[in-house]
C-alpha positions in Angstrom: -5.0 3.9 -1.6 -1.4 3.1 -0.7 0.5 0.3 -2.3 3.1 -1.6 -0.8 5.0 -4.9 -0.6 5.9 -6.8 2.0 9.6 -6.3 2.6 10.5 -10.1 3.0 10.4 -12.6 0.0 8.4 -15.3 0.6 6.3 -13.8 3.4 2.6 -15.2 3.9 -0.5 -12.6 4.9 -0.5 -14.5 8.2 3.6 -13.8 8.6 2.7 -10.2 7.4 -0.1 -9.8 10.2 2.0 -11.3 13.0 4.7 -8.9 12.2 2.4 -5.9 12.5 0.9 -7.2 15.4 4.4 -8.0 17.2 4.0 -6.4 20.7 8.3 -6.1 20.8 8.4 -4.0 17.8 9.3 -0.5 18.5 7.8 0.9 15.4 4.1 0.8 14.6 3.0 -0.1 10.8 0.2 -1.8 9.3 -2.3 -2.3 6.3 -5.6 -2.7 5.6 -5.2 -5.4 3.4 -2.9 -8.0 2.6 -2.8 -9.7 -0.8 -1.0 -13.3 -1.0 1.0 -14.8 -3.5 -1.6 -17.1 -4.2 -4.3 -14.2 -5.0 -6.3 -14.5 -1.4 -6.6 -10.9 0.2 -7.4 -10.7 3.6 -8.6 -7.5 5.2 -6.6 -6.7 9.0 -8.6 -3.2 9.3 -11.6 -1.4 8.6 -10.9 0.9 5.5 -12.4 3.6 8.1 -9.6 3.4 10.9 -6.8 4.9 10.6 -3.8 2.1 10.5 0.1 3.4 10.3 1.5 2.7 7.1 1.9 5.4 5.0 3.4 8.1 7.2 7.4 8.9 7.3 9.8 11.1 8.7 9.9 13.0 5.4 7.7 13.5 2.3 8.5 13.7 -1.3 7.3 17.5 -2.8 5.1 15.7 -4.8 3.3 14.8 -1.4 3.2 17.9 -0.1 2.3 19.9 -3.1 -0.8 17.0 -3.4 -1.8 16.3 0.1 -0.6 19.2 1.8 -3.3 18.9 5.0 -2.7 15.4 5.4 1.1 15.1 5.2 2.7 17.1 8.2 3.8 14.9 11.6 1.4 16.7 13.8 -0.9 14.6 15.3 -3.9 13.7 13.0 -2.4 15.0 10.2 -0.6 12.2 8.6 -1.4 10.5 5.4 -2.5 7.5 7.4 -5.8 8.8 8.4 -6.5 10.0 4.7 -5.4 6.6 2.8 -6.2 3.0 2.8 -3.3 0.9 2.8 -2.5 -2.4 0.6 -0.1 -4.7 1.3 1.4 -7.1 -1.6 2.8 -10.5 -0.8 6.2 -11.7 -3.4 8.2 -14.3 -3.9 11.6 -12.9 -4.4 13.8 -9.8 -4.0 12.7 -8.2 -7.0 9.5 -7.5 -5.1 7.2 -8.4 -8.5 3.8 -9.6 -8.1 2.7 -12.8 -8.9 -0.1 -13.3 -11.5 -2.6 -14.2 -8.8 -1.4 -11.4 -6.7 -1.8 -8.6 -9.5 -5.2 -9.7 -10.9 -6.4 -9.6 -7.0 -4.8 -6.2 -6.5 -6.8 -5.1 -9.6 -9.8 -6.5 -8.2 -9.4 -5.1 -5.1 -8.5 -1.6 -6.4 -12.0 -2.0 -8.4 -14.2 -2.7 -5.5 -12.4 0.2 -3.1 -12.7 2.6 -6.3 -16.3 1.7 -5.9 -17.1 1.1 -2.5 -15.4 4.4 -1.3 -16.1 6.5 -4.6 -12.5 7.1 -5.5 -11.2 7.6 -8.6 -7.9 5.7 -9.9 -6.1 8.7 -9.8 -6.0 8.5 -5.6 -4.3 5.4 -5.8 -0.4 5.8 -4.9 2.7 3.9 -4.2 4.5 4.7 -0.8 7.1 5.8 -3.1 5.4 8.8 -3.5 4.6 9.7 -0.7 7.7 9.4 1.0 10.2 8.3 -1.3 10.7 4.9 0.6 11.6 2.4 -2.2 7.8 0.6 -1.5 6.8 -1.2 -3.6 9.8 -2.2 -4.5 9.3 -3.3 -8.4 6.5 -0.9 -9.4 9.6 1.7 -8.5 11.9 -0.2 -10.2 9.5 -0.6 -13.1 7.4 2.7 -13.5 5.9 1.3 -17.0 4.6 -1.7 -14.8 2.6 0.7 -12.5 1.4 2.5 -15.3 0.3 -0.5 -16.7 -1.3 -1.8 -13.0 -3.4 1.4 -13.3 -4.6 1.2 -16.5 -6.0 -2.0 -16.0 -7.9 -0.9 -12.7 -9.2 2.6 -15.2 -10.0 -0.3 -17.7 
């Protein structure tokens, strides 16, 4: 699992699925699921298809040292096809979850960890995998993602 945040305060699941759906746009991106600031999640792919969002033009060592048949460029060999991606809806430009939006993210993690038989340990921010500053607080706040994955372990 991926974990990111949408990139606009304030943005809705339904904004977050237009953008990714925009025909205009130039670059693709996705999730599989979107998680609003009110707790809902709402699931835009199957876990099963492959949905651009965790890919970059670069990846941290980390990355490669972890994933290193999943993270070149070539085609079908992208992290995108190995990882399901989770997007998380905020209110302001710190990027920090709402209560409803972390006890739903731990939920979520749960079920996936479950559905998929994945341990906790498969669960990373886009961070690091590429180093992109995604999402933003639980890069600016490493004891808060420690803490988010500890509660999903618990």
């Amino acid at each position: 699992m991926v974990w990111h945040y949408t990139q606009n305060p304030g943005q809705s699941p339904l904004g977050a699925f237009e953008y990714f759906n925009d025909p205009t746009k130039t670059a693709y991106s996705g999730c599989h699921y979107c998680i609003g600031t009110d707790g809902q999640i709402y699931q835009f792919a199957d876990a099963e298809r492959a949905v651009w969002h965790a890919g970059g033009e670069s990846y941290t060592q980390w990355a490669l040292n972890q994933y290193a048949n999943w993270t070149t460029n070539q085609a079908g060999k992208t992290p995108n096809w190995a990882f399901i991606g989770v997007e998380m809806c905020h209110l302001d430009d710190t990027g920090k979850p709402t209560d409803a939006t972390l006890k739903a993210s731990v939920w979520l993690a749960k079920h996936l960890i479950s559905e998929y038989n994945l341990k906790s340990c498969n669960m990373v921010r886009h961070y690091d995998l590429t180093g992109k500053i995604c999402p933003k607080y639980w890069v600016d706040n490493p004891q808060a993602w420690a803490g988010f994955k500890r509660r999903v372990r618990g």
